[in-house]
N, C-alpha and C positions, 0 to 999 in steps of 0.2 A: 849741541843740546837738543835740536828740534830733531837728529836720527836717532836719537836716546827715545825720546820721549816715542815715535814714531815706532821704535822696537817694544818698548814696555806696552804701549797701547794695543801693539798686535799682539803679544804675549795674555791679556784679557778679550782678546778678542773671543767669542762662542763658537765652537767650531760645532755643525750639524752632520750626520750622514744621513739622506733620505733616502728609502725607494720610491720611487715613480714609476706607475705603470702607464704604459702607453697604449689603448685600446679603441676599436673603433671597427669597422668592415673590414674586409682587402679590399685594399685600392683607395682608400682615403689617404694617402698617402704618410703613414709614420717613420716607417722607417727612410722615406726620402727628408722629413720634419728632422728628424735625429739625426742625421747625417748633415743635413744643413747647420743645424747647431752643432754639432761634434767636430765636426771638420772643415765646416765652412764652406762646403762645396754641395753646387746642385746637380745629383744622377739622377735624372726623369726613367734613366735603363734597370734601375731597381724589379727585381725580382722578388717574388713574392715570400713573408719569413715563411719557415716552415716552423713553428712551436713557438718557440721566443727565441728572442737576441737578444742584447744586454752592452750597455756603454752607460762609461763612467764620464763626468764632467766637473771641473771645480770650479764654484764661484763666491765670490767675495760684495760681501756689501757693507760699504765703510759707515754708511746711515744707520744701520742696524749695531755696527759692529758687531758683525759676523760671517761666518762663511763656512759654505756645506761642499757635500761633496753628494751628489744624486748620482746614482745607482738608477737607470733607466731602462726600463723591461720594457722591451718591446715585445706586445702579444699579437702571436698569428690572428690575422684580422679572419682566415678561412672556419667554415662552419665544422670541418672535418678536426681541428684542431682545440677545439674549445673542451674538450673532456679532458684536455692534459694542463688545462690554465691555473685551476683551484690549487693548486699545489705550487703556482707560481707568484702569487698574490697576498699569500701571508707575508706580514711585515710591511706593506707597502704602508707609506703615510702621507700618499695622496697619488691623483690618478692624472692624465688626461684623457680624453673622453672626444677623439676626433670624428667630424664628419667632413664631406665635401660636399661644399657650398653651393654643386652644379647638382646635385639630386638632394632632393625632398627623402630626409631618414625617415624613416621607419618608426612609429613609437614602439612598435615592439620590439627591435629590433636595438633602439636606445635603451630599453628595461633590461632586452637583457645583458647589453653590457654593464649596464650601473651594478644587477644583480649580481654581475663575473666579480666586478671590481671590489665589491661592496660587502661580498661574502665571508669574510672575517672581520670586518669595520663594519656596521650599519651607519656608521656618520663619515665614513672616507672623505674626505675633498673632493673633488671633482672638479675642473677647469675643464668647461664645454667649447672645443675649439672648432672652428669652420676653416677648411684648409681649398687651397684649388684660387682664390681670390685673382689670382690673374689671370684668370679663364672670365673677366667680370661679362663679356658678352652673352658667357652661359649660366650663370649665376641665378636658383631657383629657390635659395633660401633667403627670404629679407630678418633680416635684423629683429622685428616683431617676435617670428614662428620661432626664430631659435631661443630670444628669450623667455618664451612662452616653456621651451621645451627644459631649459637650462632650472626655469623657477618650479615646474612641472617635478623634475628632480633633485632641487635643491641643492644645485651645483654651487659652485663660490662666484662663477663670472664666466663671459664667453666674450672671445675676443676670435677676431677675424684672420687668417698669415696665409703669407704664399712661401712654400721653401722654392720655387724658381727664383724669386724676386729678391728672398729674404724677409718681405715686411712681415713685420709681427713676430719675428723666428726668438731672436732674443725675449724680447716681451715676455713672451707665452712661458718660459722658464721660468723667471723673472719674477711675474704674477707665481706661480703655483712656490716656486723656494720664499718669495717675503711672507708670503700666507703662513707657510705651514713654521718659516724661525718663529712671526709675530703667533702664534697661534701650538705652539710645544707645547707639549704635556709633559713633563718628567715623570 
C-alpha cells in the first residue's frame, strides 16, 4: 500500500523547468560553482567561458512536493562578451549574481549585471552569491557590504560557498529553485 500511495503522490507531484542564469565578472568563479553542483567535482583548471555554456540539473523537494529541472546559462563573465548576452537572458526566472569574496565588487559593475540579467524581467530574482570563501585568510567582503549591496538591489538573499570545499554549493540551488516553485506565476 505505502509504494501505491508513494506512486500516486508523485504522480501529483508539480513538476517546474527554470532558466537560471549565472552572472558575475570572469574569474568569480561560475562555471567551477556549476560544475561542482553538476558533477560533483572541483576543477580550479577551469578556463575561461567564451559567450555562454549551459547545464541541466534535476531536483526534487518532497516538502514542496515538487521538482524542476533548471536550465543553467552560464554567462561569459568577459567585458568583450557582454553585447551577445541580451539574447541569452529572455526566459530566465531567476539569476545568480556571483562575486568573489577576496575583492571588494564594483557597484557599477553589480548595476550592470542586475541590468544584463534584468533586462527582460525588471523584477527577476536575484540570489547574491560571495564565492572564494576558503581563501577566508584573503576575504575582503564582510557580511555587512554584501547585504548592503544585495538590499541596494533587491535581490532575494545572499549566501556565502566555496566550490573547492563544496560549502554552500547545494544551498545556493536550493535557495534560488524553493523561491522561485514557492513564488510561480502561471
Amino acid at each position: 500500500m505505502n509504494e501505491i500511495s508513494n506512486k500516486v503522490k508523485k504522480s501529483y507531484m508539480r513538476n517546474f523547468v527554470f532558466k537560471i542564469l549565472l552572472a558575475g565578472d570572469g574569474g568569480v568563479g561560475k562555471t567551477t560553482l556549476l560544475r561542482r553542483y553538476v558533477n560533483g567535482v572541483f576543477d580550479e583548471s577551469t578556463i575561461q567561458t567564451v559567450g555562454v555554456d549551459f547545464f541541466l540539473k534535476e531536483m526534487h523537494f518532497e516538502d514542496l512536493n515538487a521538482s524542476c529541472t533548471l536550465q543553467l546559462w552560464d554567462l561569459g563573465g568577459q567585458e568583450r562578451f557582454r553585447h551577445i548576452l541580451e539574447s541569452f537572458v529572455m526566459g530566465a526566472r531567476g539569476a545568480l549574481l556571483l562575486f568573489d569574496l577576496t575583492n571588494m565588487p564594483k557597484i557599477e559593475g553589480i548595476l550592470n549585471w542586475v541590468n544584463i540579467v534584468r533586462s527582460h524581467d525588471i523584477n527577476l530574482p536575484i540570489l547574491f552569491v560571495g564565492t572564494k570563501l576558503d581563501l577566508s585568510e584573503l576575504i575582503a567582503v564582510d557580511d555587512n557590504s554584501a547585504m548592503d549591496i544585495k538590499n541596494t538591489f533587491k535581490m532575494i538573499d545572499f549566501l556565502k560557498t566555496s566550490s573547492k570545499t563544496g560549502y554552500n554549493v547545494e544551498l545556493v540551488f536550493e535557495t534560488i529553485s524553493k523561491y522561485l516553485i514557492q513564488h510561480f506565476k502561471f
